[in-house]
LUMPAPA-373626 format. One record per residue (C-alpha): residue in one letter; chain; z negated, x, y negated. Coordinates in Angstrom, 1 decimal. Layout:
<lumvos>
+----+----+--------+--------+--------+
! aa ! ch !     c3 !     c1 !     c2 !
+----+----+--------+--------+--------+
!  A !  A !      Z !      X !      Y !
...
+----+----+--------+--------+--------+
</lumvos>
This chain:
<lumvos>
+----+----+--------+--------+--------+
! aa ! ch !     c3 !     c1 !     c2 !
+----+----+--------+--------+--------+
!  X !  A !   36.4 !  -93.5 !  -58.8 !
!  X !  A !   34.9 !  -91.0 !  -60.9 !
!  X !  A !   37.5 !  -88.1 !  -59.8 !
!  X !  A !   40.8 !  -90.0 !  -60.7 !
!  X !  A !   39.1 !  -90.7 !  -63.9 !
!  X !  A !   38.4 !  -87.0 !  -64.6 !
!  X !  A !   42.2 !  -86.2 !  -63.3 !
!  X !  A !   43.5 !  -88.9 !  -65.9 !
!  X !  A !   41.2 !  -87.5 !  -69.0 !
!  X !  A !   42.6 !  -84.0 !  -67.8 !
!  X !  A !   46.3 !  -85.2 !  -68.1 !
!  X !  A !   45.6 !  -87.0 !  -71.4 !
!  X !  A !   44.1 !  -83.4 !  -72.5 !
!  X !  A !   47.2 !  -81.1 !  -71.5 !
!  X !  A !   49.5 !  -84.0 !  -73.0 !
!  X !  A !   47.8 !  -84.0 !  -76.4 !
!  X !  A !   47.3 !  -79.9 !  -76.3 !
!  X !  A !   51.1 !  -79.2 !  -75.3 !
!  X !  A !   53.4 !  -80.1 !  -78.6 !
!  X !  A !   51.0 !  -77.9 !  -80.6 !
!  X !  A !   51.8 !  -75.1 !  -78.5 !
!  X !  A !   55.4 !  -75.4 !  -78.4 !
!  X !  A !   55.5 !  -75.8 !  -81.8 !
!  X !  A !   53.1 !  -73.0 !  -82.8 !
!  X !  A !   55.2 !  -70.2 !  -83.6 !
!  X !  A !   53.7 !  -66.4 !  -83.7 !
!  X !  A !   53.6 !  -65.8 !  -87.3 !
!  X !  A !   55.9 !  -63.2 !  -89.0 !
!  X !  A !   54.7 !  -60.1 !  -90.5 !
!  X !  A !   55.3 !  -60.6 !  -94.2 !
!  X !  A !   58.6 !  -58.7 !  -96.3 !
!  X !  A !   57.9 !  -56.0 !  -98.7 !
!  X !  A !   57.4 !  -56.6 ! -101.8 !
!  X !  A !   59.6 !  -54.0 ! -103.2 !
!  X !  A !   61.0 !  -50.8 ! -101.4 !
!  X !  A !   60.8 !  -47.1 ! -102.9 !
!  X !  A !   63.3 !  -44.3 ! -101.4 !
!  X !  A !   62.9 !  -40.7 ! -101.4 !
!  X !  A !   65.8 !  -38.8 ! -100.3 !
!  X !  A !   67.6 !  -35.1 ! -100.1 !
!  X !  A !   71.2 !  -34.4 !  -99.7 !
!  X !  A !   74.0 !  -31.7 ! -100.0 !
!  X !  A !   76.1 !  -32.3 ! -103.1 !
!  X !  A !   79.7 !  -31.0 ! -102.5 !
!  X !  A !   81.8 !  -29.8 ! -105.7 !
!  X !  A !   83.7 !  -31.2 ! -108.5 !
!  X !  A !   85.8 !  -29.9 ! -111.7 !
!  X !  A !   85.3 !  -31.2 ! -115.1 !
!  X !  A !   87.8 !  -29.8 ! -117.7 !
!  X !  A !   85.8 !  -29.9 ! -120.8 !
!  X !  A !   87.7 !  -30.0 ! -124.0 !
!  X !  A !   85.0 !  -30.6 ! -126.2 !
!  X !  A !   83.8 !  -27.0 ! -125.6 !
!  X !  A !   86.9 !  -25.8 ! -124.6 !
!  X !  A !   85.9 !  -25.1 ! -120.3 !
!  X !  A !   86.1 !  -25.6 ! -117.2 !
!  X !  A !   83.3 !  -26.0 ! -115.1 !
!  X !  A !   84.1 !  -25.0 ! -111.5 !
!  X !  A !   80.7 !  -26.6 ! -109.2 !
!  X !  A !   79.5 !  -25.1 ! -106.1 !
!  X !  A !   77.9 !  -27.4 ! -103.2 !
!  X !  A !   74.4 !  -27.7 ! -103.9 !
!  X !  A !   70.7 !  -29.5 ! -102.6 !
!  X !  A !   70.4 !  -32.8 ! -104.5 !
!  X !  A !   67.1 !  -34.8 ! -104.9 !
!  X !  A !   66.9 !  -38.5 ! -105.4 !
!  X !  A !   64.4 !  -41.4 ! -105.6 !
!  X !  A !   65.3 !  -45.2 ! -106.3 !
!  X !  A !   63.0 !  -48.3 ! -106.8 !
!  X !  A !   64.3 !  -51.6 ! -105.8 !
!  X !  A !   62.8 !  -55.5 ! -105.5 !
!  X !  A !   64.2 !  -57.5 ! -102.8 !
!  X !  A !   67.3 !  -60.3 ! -103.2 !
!  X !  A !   68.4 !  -62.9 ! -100.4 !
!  X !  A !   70.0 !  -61.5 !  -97.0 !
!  X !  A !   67.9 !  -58.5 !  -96.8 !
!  X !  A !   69.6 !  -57.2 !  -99.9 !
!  X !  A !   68.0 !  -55.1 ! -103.1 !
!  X !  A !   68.7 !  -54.2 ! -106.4 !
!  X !  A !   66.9 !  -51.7 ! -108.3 !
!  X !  A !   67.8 !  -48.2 ! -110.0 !
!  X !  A !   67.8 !  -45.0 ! -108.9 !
!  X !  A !   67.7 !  -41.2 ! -110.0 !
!  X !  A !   69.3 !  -37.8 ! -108.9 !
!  X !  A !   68.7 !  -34.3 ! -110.2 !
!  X !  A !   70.3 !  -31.0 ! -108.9 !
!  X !  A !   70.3 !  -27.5 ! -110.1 !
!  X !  A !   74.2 !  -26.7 ! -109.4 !
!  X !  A !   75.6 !  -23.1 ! -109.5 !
!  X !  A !   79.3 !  -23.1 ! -111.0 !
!  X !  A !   82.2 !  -20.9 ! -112.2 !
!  X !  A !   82.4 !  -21.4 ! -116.1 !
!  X !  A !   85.7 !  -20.3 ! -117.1 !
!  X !  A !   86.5 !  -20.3 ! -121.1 !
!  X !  A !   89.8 !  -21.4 ! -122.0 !
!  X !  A !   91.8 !  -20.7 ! -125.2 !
!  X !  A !   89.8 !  -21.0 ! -128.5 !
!  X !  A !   86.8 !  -20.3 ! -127.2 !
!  X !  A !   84.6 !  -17.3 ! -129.0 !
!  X !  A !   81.5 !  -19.1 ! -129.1 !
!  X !  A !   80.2 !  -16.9 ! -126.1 !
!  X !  A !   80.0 !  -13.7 ! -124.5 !
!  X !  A !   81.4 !  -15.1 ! -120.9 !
!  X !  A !   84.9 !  -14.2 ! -122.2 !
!  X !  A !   86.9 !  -14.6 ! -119.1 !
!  X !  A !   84.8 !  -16.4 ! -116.4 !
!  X !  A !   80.8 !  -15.9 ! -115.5 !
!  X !  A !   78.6 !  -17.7 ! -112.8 !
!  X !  A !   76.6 !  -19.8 ! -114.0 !
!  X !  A !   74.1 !  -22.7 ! -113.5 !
!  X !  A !   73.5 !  -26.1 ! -114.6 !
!  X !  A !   71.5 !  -29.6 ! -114.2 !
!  X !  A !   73.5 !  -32.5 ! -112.9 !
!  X !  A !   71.9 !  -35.9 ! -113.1 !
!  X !  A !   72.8 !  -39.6 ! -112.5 !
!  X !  A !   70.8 !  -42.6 ! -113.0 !
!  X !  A !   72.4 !  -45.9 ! -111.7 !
!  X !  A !   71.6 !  -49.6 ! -110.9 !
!  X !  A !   71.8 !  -50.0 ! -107.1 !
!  X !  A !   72.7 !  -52.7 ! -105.1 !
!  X !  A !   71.7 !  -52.2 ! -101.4 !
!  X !  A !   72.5 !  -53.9 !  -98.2 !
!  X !  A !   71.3 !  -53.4 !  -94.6 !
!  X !  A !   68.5 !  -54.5 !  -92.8 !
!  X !  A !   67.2 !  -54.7 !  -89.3 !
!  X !  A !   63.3 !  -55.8 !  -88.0 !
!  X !  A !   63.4 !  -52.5 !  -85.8 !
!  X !  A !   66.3 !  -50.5 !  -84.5 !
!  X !  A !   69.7 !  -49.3 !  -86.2 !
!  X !  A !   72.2 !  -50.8 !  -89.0 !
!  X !  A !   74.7 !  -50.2 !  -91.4 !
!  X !  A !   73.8 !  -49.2 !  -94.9 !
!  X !  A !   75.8 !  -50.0 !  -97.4 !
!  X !  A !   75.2 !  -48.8 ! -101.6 !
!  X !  A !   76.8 !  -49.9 ! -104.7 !
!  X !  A !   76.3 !  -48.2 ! -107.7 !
!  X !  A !   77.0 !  -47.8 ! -111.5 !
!  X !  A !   75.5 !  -45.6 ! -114.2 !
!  X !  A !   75.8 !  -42.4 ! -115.4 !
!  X !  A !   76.3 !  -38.9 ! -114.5 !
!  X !  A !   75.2 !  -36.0 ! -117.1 !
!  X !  A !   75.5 !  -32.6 ! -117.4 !
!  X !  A !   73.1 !  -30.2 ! -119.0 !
!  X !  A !   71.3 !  -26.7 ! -119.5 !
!  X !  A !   74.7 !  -24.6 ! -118.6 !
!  X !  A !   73.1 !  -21.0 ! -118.4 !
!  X !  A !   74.7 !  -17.7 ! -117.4 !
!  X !  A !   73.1 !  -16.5 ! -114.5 !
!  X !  A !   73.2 !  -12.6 ! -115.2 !
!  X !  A !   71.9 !  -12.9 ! -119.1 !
!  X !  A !   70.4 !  -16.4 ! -119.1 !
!  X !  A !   72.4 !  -17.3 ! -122.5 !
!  X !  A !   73.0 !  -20.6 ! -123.4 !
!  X !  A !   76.3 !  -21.7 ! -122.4 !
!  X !  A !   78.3 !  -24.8 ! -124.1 !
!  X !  A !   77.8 !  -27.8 ! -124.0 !
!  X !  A !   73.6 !  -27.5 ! -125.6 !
!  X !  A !   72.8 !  -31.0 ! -124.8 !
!  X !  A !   73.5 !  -33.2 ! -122.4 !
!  X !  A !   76.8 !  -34.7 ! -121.4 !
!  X !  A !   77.4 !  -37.9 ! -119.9 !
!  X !  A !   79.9 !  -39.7 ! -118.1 !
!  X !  A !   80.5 !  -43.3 ! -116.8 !
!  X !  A !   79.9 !  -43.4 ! -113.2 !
!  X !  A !   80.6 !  -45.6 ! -110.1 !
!  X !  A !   79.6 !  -45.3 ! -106.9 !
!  X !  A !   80.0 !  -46.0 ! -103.0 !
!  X !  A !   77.5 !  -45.2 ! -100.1 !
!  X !  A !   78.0 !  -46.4 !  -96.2 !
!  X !  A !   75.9 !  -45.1 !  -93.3 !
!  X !  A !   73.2 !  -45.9 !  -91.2 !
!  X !  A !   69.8 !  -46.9 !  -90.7 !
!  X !  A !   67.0 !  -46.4 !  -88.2 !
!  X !  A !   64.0 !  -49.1 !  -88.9 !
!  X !  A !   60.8 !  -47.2 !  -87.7 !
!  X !  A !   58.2 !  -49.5 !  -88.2 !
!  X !  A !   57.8 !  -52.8 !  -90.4 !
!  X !  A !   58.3 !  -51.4 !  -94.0 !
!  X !  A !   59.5 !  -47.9 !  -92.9 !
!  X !  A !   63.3 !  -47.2 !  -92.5 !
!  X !  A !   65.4 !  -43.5 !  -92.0 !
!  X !  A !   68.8 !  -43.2 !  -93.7 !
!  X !  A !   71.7 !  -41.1 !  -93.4 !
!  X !  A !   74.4 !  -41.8 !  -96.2 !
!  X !  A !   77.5 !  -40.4 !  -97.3 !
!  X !  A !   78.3 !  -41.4 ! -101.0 !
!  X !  A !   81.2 !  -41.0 ! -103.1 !
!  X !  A !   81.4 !  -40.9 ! -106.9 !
!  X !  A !   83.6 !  -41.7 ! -109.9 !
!  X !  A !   83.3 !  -40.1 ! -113.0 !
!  X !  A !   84.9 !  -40.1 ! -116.0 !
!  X !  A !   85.0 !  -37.9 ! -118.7 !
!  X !  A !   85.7 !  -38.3 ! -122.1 !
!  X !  A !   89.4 !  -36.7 ! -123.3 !
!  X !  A !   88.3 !  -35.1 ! -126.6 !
!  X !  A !   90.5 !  -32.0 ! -126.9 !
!  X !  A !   92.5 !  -32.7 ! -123.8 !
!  X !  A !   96.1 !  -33.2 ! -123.5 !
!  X !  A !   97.5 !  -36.6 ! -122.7 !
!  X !  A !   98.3 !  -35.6 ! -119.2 !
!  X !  A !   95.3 !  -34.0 ! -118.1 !
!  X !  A !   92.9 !  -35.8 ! -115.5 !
!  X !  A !   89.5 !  -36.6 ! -116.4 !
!  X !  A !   88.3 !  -38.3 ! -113.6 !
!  X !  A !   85.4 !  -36.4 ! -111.8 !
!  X !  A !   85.1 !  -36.8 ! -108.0 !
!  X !  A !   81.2 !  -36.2 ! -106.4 !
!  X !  A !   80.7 !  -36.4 ! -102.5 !
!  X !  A !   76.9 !  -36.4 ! -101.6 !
!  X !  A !   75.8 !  -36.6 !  -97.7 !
!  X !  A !   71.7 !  -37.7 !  -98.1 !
!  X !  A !   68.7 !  -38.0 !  -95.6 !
!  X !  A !   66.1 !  -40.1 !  -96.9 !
!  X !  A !   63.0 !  -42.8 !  -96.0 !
!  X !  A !   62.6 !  -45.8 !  -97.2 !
!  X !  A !   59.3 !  -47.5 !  -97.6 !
!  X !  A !   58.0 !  -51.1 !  -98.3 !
!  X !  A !   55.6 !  -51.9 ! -101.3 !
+----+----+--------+--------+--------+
</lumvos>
């Protein structure tokens, strides 16, 4: 008798034991915090006609350099801000009126091209790839215009800056829990203001940037 009663205790053991195992789940590894970005990208060129000094600024393509900072919303979504600076060489070409410098006719030239925005980001995936997708709005601003030959200062002496909105879609490559490679191409609206230009004149500014960056969890 005393081996049935051992069976029976064993059953009763495995009976009680086995809802707590089907229910135990393995637990998840916890979500960021926040997320941080670091990124670099080609900026392709734009035309701003400038009638407040009386230009045109003709860009070049040039390396751009970003970070953002962003807290976490519902369906692996973020908002947060972010900030781009680029050193861009350009064409400045004086237009009628203009004596204030000695680039009579047109000059190469450099200048600093920024744009701070709140971001909305979407696109998640525990491991693997995913679409990206960006939403932006801000600003983009244009500063210290110097000749490249002379250094002079070159119009406008402090910064200038336009209303901007933007659109990024790519993808994303999840590397490890908090760490995430992205490949973006982003399009921008500007627009700049129309003091001095005539009614017909376009002042909306178009920006393409194509980024690499990482992503990291907080």
């Amino acid at each position: 008798m005393r081996v049935p009663a051992l069976v029976i205790l064993g059953m009763i053991v495995c009976a009680a034991t086995a809802p707590a195992q089907i229910i135990r789940q393995p637990q998840r590894a916890p979500q960021p915090s926040g997320w941080t970005s670091v990124s670099v990208g080609i900026l392709y060129p734009l035309t701003v006609h400038d009638g407040t000094t009386a230009s045109e600024w003709q860009f070049g393509n040039a390396v751009q350099y970003r970070v953002s900072l962003e807290m976490p919303l519902q369906n692996q979504a973020t908002l947060g801000i972010s900030g781009a600076f680029a050193r861009v060489p350009l064409t400045y070409v004086p237009l009628s009126g203009n004596l204030s410098t000695s680039c009579f006719s047109s000059c190469d030239a450099d200048a600093t091209v920024t744009q701070l925005y709140a971001i909305f980001h979407a696109g998640f995936s525990p491991i693997g790839f995913h679409q990206v997708l960006d939403l932006a709005v801000g600003a983009t601003g244009y500063s210290s215009f110097r000749e490249r030959r002379t250094g002079e200062k070159l119009a406008p002496t402090k910064l200038d800056a336009d209303f901007s909105l933007a659109f990024g879609y790519g993808f994303g490559y999840t590397l490890a829990p908090g760490m995430e490679i992205n490949l973006v191409s982003e399009g921008s609206l500007t627009v700049h203001q129309r003091t001095g230009v005539a009614g017909g004149e376009d002042t909306l500014g178009r920006l393409i940037v194509l980024r690499l960056g990482m992503r990291f969890g907080l």
